[in-house]
C-alpha positions, -999 to 999 in steps of 0.1 A, spaced: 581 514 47 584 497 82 549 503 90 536 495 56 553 459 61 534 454 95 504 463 82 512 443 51 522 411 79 487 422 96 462 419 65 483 390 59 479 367 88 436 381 90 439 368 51 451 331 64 429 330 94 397 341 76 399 320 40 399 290 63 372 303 85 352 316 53 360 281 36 344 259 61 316 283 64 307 283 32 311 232 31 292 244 66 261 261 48 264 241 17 262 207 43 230 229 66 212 234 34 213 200 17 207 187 52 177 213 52 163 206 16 166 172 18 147 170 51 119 190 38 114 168 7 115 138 33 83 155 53 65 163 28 67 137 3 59 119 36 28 139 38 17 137 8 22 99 8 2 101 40 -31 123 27 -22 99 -9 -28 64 11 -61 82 27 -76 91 -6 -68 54 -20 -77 38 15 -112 57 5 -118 44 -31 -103 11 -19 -132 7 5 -161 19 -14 -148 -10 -42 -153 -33 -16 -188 -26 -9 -192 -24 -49 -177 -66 -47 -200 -71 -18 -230 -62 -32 -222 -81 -68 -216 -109 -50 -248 -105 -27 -276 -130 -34 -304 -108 -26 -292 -86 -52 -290 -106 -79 -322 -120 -73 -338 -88 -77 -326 -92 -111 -348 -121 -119 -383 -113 -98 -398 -141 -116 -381 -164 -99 -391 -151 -66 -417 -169 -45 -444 -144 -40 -446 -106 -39 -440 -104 1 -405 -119 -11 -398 -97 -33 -406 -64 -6 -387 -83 16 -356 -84 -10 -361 -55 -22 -359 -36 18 -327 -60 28 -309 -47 -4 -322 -11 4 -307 -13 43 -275 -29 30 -269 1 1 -277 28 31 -254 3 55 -224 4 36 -234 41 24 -234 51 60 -196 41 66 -167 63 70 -168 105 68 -164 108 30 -200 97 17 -204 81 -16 -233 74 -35 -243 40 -42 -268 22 -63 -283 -6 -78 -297 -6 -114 -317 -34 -129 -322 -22 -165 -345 -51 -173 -374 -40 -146 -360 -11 -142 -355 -12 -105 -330 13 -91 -321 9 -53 -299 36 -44 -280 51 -12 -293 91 -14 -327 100 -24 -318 134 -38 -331 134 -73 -296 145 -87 -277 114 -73 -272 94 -99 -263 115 -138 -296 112 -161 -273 90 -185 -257 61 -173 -221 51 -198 -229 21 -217 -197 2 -206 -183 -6 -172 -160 17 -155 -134 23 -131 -136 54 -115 -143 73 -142 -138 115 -141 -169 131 -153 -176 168 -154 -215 180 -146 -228 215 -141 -237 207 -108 -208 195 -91 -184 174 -111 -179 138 -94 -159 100 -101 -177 72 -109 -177 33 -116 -202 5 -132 -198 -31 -129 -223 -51 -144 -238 -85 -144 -229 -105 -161 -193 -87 -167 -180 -69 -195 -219 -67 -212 -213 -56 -250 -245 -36 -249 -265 -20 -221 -296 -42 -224 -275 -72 -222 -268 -67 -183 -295 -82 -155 -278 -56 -132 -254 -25 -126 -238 -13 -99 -229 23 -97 -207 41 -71 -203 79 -74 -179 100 -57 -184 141 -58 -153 160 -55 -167 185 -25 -153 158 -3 -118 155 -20 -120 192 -19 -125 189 19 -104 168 18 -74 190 5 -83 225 19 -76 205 58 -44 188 46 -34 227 39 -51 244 72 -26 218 88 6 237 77 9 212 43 13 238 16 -15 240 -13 -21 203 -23 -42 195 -53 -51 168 -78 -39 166 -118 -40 145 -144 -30 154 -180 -51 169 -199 -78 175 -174 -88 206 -149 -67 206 -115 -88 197 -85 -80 225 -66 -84 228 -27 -110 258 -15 -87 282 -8 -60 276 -33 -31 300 -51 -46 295 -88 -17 323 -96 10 297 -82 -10 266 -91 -11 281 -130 33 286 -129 34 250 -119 14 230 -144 27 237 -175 60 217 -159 41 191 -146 37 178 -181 69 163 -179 61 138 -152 67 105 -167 39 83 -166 56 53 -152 70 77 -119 48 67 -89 65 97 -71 89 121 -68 97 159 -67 113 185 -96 124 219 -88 104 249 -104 121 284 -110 99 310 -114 103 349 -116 100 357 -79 110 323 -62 116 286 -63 98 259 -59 101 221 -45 72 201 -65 62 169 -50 37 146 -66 26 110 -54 4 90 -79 -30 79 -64 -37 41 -75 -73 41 -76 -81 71 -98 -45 76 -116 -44 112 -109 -13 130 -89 -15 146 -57 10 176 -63 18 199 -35 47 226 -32 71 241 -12 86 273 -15 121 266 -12 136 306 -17 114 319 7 119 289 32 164 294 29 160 332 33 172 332 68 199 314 59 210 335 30 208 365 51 228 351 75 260 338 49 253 376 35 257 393 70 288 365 82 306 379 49 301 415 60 312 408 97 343 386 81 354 420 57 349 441 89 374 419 105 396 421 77 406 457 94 415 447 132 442 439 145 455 405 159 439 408 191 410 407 171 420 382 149 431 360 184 391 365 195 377 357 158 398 322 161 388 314 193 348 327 192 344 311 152 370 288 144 368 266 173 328 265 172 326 259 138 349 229 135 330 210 164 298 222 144 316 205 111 328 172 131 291 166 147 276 173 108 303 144 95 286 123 121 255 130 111 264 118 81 278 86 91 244 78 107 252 85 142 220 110 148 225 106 185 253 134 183 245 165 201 263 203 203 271 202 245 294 233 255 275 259 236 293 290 233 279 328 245 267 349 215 248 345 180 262 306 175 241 291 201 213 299 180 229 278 156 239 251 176 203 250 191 192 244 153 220 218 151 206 201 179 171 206 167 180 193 134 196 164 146 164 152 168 141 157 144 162 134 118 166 110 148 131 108 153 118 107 117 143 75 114 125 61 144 92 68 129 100 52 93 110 22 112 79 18 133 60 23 99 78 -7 85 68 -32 111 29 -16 109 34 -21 70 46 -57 74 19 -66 101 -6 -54 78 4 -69 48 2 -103 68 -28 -97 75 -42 -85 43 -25 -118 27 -41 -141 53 -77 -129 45 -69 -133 8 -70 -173 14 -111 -183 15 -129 -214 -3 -154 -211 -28 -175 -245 -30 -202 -244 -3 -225 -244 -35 -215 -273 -51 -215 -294 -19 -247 -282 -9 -260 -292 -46 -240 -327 -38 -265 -330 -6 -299 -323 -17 -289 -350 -48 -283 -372 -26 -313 -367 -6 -332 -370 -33 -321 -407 -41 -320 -414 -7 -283 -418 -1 -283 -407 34 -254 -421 46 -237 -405 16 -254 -367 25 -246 -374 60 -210 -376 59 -205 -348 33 -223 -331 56 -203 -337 85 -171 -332 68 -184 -297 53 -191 -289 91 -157 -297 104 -139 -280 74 -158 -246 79 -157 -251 113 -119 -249 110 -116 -218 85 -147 -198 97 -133 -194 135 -116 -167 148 -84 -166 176 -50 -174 167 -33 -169 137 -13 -204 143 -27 -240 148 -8 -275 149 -1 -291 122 -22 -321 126 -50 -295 132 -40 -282 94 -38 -318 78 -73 -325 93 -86 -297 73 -69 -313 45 -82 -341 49 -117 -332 52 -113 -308 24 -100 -333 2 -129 -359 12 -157 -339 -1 -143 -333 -35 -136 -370 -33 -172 -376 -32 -183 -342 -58 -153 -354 -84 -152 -391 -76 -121 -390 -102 -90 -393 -70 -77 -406 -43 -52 -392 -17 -26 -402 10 -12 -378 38 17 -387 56 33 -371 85 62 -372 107 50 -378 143 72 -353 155 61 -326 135 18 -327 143 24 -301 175 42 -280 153 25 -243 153 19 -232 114 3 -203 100 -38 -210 92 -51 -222 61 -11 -225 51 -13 -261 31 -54 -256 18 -43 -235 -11 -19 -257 -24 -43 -287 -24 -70 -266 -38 -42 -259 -69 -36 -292 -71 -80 -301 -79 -83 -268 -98 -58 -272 -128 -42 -311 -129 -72 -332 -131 -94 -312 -149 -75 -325 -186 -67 -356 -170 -88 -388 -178 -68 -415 -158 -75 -418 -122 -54 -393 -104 -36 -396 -66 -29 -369 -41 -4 -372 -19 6 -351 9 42 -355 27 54 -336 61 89 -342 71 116 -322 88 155 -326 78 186 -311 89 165 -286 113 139 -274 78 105 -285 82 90 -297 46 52 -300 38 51 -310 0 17 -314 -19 20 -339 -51 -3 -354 -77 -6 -376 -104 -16 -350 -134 -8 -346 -170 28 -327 -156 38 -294 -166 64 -279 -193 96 -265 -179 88 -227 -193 55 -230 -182 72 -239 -145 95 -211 -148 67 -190 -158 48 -197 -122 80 -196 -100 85 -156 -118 47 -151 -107 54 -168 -72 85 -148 -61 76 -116 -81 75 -85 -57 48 -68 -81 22 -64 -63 -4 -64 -91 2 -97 -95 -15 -118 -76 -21 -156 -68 -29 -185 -43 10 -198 -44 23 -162 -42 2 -158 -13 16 -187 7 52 -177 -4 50 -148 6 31 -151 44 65 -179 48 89 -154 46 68 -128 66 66 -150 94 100 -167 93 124 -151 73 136 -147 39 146 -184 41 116 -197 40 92 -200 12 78 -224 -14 93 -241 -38 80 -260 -71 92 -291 -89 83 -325 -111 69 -347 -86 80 -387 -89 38 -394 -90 41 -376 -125 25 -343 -118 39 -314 -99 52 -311 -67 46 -279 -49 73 -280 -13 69 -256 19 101 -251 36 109 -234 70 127 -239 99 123 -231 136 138 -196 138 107 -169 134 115 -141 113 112 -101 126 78 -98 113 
């Protein structure tokens, strides 16, 4: 009876020191594999988001060469070859718009084909001379990368024509086409997977899968069917697939240019199998322990308790945000290996933080950048038309000084160099901007005013031009009376103000509150002049900053700049 109570005393005091031990094993494993899972969905909806922003980057590119050529002159004139001088002009049209096509063709390692259709002379000028390059039928309405199946090789595609939006086919002078075979996206996908990035392909509901060269249709077929649920509105995300032999982490990023999904897995079961094995064999080691003794039970608390609470304390940190932690006195036997991982773990996290920060300030940098070249003037033709009139009736003084103001004011926007200029240098742009559509509109006046202490101040480029160009566009056009401009810099209580006001017809408070939602939107889709200029404000100094709209006292509206000193991060 004695012995039965020691050995009753023995079980019990392995029972107390192994539920504790098994307890935090099992908030250990639990916190290794969320940790784990999480940080797998974080690299590869990273890469996916990565190959994703390549593809777009792609068809991004080729739609620029599609606005190029539309707004070439040489092609449109090709269009209308009665117009041309002789038939040497023509030739050399016709060759400048060839070398262009093969140019812009020739750019990048994805190749596209690109063309130029003029159904009324039926000239076609196109990039790749094979006689299957272009589909025998062209769709009678404009497209935007269009998926079309072929027996040959199936391929994207989009039309614009000219004029735009052409109710029947005879009706447009000219069409562009750009076509995009899938032998590239293809490529494309089979590398992304050599790399170690799963079995990526493309899918869009209702159509075939654009599958990579060497992909798992067994797999790919399990996982469609579920990718039906994807909501339409989800730019990305991941959903978890159980199937008979394993699970699977599904992440899909949607493309912006075509619309379809860039799905890629990862086989989560087969990926956690180490670690599963390992909670199987610590529970078999923890039952054998179950029938030592307490010297046993003295060596289990020292070798596994001990290890595994600094292992828990270093994983709250981690949690806190303190990735900097590290495992130091690593203990003899099977846990190093897991403390190594720990301290692997924790370095990669560290470093992916690191990473996502750096892509930030790229991503901010660029989108400076790709808001600055958004900003351009568009009336070189009517001032030119304004100079040969007055040629013609022999105003030269008149043809001379639009002439010299035209030079000074693309002078000023056309040069490269610094992003920043003074502020007087800004206002004279205004000011010679404003002094040829004096002279084109003839309906105007205007008065700039500026505090002497803010002309050296350094200002973004082509920063006040849009709001004046506003200002001619939309509040004289439905105005008969004579109309006044007036542009104010001042600075108060450390901001700096630059306000552009006019004389128009006004503006109706929903109609205001209408443009202020546009203006300090963060959808990107929508897009505008003042949104533009808000936007490269806070950028450059801060969420402070920014424009800001109003009734102006000349009766019109008043649009305001504000800043101060203080530069922003970006």
């Amino acid at each position: 009876m004695s012995r039965f109570s020691i050995f009753t005393k023995l079980i019990a005091t392995l029972l107390i020191l192994l539920i504790p031990i098994l307890f935090l094993f099992g908030v250990s494993n639990r916190t290794s594999t969320r940790v784990l899972t999480d940080e797998i969905s974080k690299v590869k909806q990273y890469q996916i988001e990565t190959l994703a922003n390549q593809l777009d980057q792609l068809f991004f590119r080729l739609d620029t060469y599609k606005k190029m050529l539309y707004e070439s002159t040489d092609v449109r004139n090709l269009a209308y070859p009665d117009l041309l001088d002789d038939v040497l002009d023509k030739y050399r049209i016709n060759r400048t718009v060839s070398e262009e096509i093969n140019r812009l063709a020739g750019y990048g390692d994805w190749k596209a084909v690109i063309a130029v259709l003029y159904p009324r002379t039926g000239i076609v000028i196109k990039s790749n001379s094979s006689l299957n390059a272009l589909p025998k039928e062209l769709p009678a309405k404009d497209t935007f990368w269009q998926y079309y199946s072929d027996p040959n090789e199936d391929y994207f595609m989009e039309i614009l024509s000219y004029p735009e939006n052409s109710v029947e086919p005879g009706e447009a002078h000219m069409r562009i086409v750009l076509k995009f075979g899938l032998s590239a996206l293809r490529s494309a996908l089979s590398e992304f997977k050599a790399n170690g990035s799963g079995d990526p392909f493309l899918y869009h509901p209702g159509a075939d899968p654009i599958n990579n060269y060497s992909v798992n249709v067994d797999q790919i077929n399990e996982i469609l069917p579920r990718l039906s649920e994807i909501d339409s509105s989800m730019e990305s995300g991941y959903m978890l697939i159980k199937s008979d032999k394993a699970r699977f982490q599904v992440h899909f990023q949607k493309l912006e240019s075509l619309g379809w999904y860039l799905v890629d897995y990862v086989p989560i079961s087969h990926i956690m199998a180490p670690i599963s094995r390992n909670q199987n064999m610590f529970y078999m080691i923890s039952g054998m322990l179950l029938f030592m003794g307490a010297y046993l039970a003295f060596m289990m608390y020292r070798n596994i308790q001990i290890p595994f609470r600094k292992l828990i304390k270093n994983m709250n940190l981690i949690e806190k945000g303190i990735y900097s932690v590290r495992m130091i006195d690593k203990p003899n036997g099977e846990y190093r290996f897991i403390y190594d991982r720990f301290n692997a773990m924790a370095s990669k996290i560290e470093e992916l933080i690191e990473d996502v920060y750096k892509e930030q300030l790229r991503s901010k940098d660029a989108t400076l950048k790709q808001l600055q070249s958004q900003i351009n003037p568009h009336f070189l033709y009517n001032t030119l038309a304004y100079i040969k009139s007055m040629i013609e009736l022999k105003e030269d003084k008149a043809a001379i000084s639009m002439t010299m103001n035209l030079s000074k004011y693309y002078r000023y926007t056309t040069k490269t160099g610094s992003k920043r200029v003074r502020l007087k240098e800004e206002l004279d742009l205004i000011h010679f901007y404003l002094e040829i559509h004096c002279m084109l509109r003839d309906d105007f006046e205007f008065d700039i005013v500026v505090d002497p202490q803010m002309e050296d101040l350094e200002v973004p480029r082509l920063i006040v031009q849009p709001l004046v160009e506003n200002v001619i566009l939309h509040s004289f056009n439905n105005h008969s009376e004579y109309g006044m401009i007036r542009v104010r810099c001042w600075r108060e209580e450390g901001i700096n103000h630059v306000a552009v006001e006019d004389t128009g017809t006004g503006i109706d408070y929903l109609v205001m509150e209408s443009i202020r939602m546009k203006v300090y939107s963060l959808n990107e889709e929508l897009e505008s002049g003042l949104k533009n200029v808000h936007q490269r404000l806070r950028l450059m100094y801060g969420g402070d900053s920014g424009l800001l709209l109003s009734q102006s006292e000349l009766g019109g509206l008043c649009v305001e700049l504000c800043w101060s000193n203080r530069e922003g991060v970006s």
